[in-house]
C-alpha positions as CSV (number, residue, x, y, z in Angstrom):
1,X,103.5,13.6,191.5
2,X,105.1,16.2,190.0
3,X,106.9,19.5,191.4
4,X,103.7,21.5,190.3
5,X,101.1,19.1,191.5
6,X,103.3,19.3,195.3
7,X,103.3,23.3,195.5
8,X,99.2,23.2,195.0
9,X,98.4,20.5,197.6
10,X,101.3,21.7,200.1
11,X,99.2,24.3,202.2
12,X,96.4,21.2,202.2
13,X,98.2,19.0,203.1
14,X,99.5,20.6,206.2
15,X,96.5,21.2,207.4
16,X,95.1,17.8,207.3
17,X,98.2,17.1,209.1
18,X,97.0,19.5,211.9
19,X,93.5,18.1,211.5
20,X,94.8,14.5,212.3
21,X,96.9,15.4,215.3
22,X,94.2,17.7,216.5
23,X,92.0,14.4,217.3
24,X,94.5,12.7,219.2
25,X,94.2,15.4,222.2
26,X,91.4,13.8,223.7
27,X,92.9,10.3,223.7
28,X,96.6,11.1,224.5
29,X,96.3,11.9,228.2
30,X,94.0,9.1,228.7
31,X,96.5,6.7,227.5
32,X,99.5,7.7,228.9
33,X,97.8,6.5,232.2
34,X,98.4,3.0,230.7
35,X,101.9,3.8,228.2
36,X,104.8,4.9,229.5
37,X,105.3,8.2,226.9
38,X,109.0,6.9,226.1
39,X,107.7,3.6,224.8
40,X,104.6,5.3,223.3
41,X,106.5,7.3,221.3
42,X,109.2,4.9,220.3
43,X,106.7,2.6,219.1
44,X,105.0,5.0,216.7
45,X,108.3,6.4,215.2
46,X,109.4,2.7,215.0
47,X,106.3,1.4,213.1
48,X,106.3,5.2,211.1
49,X,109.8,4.5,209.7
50,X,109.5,0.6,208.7
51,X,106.0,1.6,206.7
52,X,107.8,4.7,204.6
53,X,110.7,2.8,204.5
54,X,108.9,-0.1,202.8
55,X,106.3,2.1,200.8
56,X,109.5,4.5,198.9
57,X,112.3,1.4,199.4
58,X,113.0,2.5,195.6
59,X,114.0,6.0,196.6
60,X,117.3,4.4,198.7
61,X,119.4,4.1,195.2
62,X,119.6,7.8,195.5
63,X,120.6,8.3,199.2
64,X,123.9,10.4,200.2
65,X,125.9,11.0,202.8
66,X,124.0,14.1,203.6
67,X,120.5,12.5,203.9
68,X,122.2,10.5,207.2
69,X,122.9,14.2,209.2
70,X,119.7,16.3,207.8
71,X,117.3,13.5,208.4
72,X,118.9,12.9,212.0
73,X,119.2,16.5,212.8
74,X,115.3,16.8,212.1
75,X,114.7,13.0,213.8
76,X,116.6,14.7,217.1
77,X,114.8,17.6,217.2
78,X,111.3,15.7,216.6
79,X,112.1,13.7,219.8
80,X,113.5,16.7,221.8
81,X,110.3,18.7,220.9
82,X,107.5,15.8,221.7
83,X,109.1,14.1,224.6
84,X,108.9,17.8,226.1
85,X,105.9,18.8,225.0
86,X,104.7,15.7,226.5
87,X,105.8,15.3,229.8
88,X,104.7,19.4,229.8
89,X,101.2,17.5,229.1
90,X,101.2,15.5,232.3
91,X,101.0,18.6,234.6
92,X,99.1,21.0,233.4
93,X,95.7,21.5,231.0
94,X,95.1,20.4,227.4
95,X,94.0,24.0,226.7
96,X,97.0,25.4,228.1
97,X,99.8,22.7,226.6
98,X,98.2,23.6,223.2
99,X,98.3,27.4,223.7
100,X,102.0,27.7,225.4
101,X,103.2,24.8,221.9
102,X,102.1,27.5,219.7
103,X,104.2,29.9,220.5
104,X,106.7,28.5,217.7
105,X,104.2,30.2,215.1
106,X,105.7,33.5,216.4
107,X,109.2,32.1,217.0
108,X,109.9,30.6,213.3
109,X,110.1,34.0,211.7
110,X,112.3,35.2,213.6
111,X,114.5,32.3,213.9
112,X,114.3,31.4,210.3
113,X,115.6,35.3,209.5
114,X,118.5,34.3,212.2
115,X,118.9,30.9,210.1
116,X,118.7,31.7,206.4
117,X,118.2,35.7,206.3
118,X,114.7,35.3,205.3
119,X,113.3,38.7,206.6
120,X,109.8,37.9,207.8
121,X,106.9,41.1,206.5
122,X,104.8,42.7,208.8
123,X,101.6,40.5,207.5
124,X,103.8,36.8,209.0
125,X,104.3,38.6,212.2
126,X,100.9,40.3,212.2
127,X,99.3,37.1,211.5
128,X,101.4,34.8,214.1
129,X,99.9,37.4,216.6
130,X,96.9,36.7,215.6
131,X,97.2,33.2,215.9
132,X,98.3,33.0,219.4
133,X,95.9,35.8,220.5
134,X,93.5,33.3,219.2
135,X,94.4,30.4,221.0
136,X,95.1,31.9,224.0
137,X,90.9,32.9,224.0
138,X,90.5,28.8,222.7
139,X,92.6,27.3,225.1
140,X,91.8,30.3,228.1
141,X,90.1,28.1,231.2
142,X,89.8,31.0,233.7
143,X,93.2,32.1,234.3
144,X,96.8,30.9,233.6
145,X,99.0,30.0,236.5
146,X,102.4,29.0,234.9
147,X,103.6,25.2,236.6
148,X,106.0,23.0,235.7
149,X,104.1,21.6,232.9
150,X,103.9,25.3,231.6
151,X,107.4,25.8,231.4
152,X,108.4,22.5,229.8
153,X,105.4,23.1,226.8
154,X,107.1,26.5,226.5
155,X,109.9,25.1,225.7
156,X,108.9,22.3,223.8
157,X,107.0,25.1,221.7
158,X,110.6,26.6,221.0
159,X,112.3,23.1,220.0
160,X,108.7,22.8,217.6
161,X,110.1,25.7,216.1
162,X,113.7,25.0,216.0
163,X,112.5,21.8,214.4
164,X,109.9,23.6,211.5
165,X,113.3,25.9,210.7
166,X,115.3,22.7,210.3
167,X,112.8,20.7,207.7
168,X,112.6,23.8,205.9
169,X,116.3,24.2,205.5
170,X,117.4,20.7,205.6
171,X,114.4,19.6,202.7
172,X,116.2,22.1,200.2
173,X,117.3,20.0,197.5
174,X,116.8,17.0,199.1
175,X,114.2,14.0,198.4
176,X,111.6,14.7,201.2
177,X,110.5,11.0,201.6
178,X,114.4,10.0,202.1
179,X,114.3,12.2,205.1
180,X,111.1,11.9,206.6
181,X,112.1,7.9,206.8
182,X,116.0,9.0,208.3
183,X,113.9,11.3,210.3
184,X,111.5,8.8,212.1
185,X,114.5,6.3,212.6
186,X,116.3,8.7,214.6
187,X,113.6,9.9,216.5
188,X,112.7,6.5,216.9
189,X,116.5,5.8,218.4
190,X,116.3,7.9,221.0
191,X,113.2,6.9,222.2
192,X,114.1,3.6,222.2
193,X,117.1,4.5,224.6
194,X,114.7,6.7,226.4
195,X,112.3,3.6,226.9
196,X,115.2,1.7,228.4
197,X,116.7,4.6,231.2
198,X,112.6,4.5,232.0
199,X,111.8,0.9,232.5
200,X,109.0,1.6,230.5
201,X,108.2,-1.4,228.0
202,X,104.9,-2.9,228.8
203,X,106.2,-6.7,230.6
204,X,102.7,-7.2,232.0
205,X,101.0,-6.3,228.1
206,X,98.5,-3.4,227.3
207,X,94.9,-3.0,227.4
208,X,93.5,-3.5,224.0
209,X,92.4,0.0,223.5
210,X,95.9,1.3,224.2
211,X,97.1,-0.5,221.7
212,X,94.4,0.3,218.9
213,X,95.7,4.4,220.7
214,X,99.2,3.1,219.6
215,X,98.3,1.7,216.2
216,X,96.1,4.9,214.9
217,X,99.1,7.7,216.8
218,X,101.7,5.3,214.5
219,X,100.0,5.4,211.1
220,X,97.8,8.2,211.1
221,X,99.9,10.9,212.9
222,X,103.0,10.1,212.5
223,X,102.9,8.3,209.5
224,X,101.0,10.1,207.4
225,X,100.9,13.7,209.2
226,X,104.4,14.2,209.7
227,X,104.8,12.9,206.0
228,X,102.6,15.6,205.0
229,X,104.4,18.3,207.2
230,X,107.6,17.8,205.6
231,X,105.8,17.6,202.3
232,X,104.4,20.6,202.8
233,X,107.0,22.4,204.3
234,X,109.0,22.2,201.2
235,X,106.9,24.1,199.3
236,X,105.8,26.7,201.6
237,X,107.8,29.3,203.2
238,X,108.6,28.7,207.0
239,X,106.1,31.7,208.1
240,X,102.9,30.7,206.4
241,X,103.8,26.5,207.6
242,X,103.9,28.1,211.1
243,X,100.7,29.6,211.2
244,X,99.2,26.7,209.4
245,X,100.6,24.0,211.7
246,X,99.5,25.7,214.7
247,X,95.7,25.2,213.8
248,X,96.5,22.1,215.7
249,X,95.5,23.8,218.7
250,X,92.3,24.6,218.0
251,X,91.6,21.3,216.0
252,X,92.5,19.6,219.4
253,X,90.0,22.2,221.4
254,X,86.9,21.2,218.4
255,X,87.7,17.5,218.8
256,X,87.0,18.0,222.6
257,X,83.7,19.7,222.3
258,X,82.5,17.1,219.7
259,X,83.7,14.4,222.1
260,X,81.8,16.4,225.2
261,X,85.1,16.6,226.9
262,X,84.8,20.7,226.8
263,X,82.0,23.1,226.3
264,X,81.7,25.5,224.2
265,X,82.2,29.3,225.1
266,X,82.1,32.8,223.9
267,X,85.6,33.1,224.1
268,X,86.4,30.5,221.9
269,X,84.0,31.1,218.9
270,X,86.4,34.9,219.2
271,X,89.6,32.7,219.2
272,X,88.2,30.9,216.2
273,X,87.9,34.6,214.2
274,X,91.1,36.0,215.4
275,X,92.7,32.3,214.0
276,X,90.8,32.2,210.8
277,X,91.6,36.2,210.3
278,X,95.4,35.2,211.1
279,X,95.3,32.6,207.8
280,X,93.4,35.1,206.0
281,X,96.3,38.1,206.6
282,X,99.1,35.4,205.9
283,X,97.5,34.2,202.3
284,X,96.1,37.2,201.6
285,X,97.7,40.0,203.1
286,X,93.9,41.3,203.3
287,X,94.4,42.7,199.7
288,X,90.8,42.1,199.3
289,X,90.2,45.2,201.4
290,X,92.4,47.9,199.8
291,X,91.6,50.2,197.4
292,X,92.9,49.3,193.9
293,X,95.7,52.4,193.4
294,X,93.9,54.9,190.3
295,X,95.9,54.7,186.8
């Protein structure tokens, strides 16, 4: 595809992305009861990197030097972010491990100004406020009583966001596939050495449905949805990829309800708005509203 034919499907494509990882809420915490998460996650980045790798194996003649450190800075920071974000999973709420991730939609901005002095406007950080005011009411299930699982999908929301501000800068100039494969290897790496400080590969085997789990988390998202983040990323800036990516949450919390895990409330049809007003004030900077000035 072409550079012009990228740009236009970029925004798409990252929200299929979040569309695809939103439907593996529901059958994540069910299956690490059977997977140990270090093995579970070393086995889709494994299977993730050897499909790309295969699929673009023409792209290698034009690997450098550089594509070894950007695509294993991203690949460390992937690991970092999920292995947290996970193990934040196993103590506390869906709703809640969704909500306290997304606070990287408010984080990149800023840390992306740090990073490349890209001043963020007052419609990124109105709409990142938006968002997470609108996942909050999505994932709100009574009352929020911060555990441990809270604090570790805190701070798996700010190594998310270190890791959005790294494919953004690291993808500049650089063939995207190339680094998504380098990226999945070296995520793949360290969960692999993670697996092994565990004792977690499967001696006694794995119910069938685990591994179908495995098979779909490998291909689908990882394979294909982180491919399309990076894609994506590329040709959006880091605020508007933010806002988009975090419609994971309430992909996860729709998913649910069709699945009859959760029911449907008031205060999530008003998270729904505020999130769909957030994408409209990032695209649109609600233009659509103002008064053309008088000539």
């Amino acid at each position: 595809m072409d550079e012009n034919t990228m740009k236009r499907l970029a925004k798409p494509m990252i929200v299929v992305a979040t569309l695809i990882w939103g439907s593996t809420f529901f059958i994540l915490k069910d299956t690490l009861d059977d997977v140990d998460l270090m093995f579970l996650l070393a086995f889709r980045f494994t299977l993730a990197a050897g499909v790309l790798a295969l699929v673009f194996w023409r792209r290698w003649r034009d690997i450098d030097r550089s594509y070894w450190w950007r695509g294993g800075t991203m690949g460390v920071l992937l690991f970092a972010a999920y292995t947290v974000q996970n193990f934040g999973l196993m103590d506390t709420t869906p709703g809640k491990n969704a909500f306290f991730t997304a606070v990287y939609c408010v984080i990149v901005p800023f840390l992306y100004w740090a990073v490349d002095r890209l001043r963020p406007s007052r419609w990124n950080v109105l709409a990142a406020l938006l968002c997470v005011a609108g996942i909050g009411l999505v994932s709100w299930d009574g009352g929020f009583v911060l555990t441990k699982g809270d604090l570790l999908t805190l701070l798996g929301g700010v190594l998310y966001a270190c890791h959005i501000a790294a494919v953004s800068k690291s993808s500049q100039g650089r063939d995207i596939f190339l680094l998504t494969v380098i990226q999945f290897a070296a995520a793949a790496l360290c969960c692999w050495a993670g697996t092994l400080c565990s004792g977690g590969f499967p001696v006694d085997g794995l119910p069938v449905r685990a591994w179908l789990v495995l098979l779909y988390l490998a291909t689908a998202a990882t394979c294909v949805a982180l491919l399309f983040q990076n894609i994506g990323q590329k040709y959006t800036d880091p605020s508007s990829a933010a806002l988009l990516l975090s419609l994971e949450a309430p992909f996860g919390v729709a998913f649910s309800v069709l699945f009859g895990q959760e029911r449907p409330t008031a205060l999530m049809y008003a998270g729904f708005l505020l999130i769909f007003l957030a994408v409209v004030c990032s695209e649109t900077q609600f233009k659509f509203l103002r008064r053309p000035a008088r000539t």
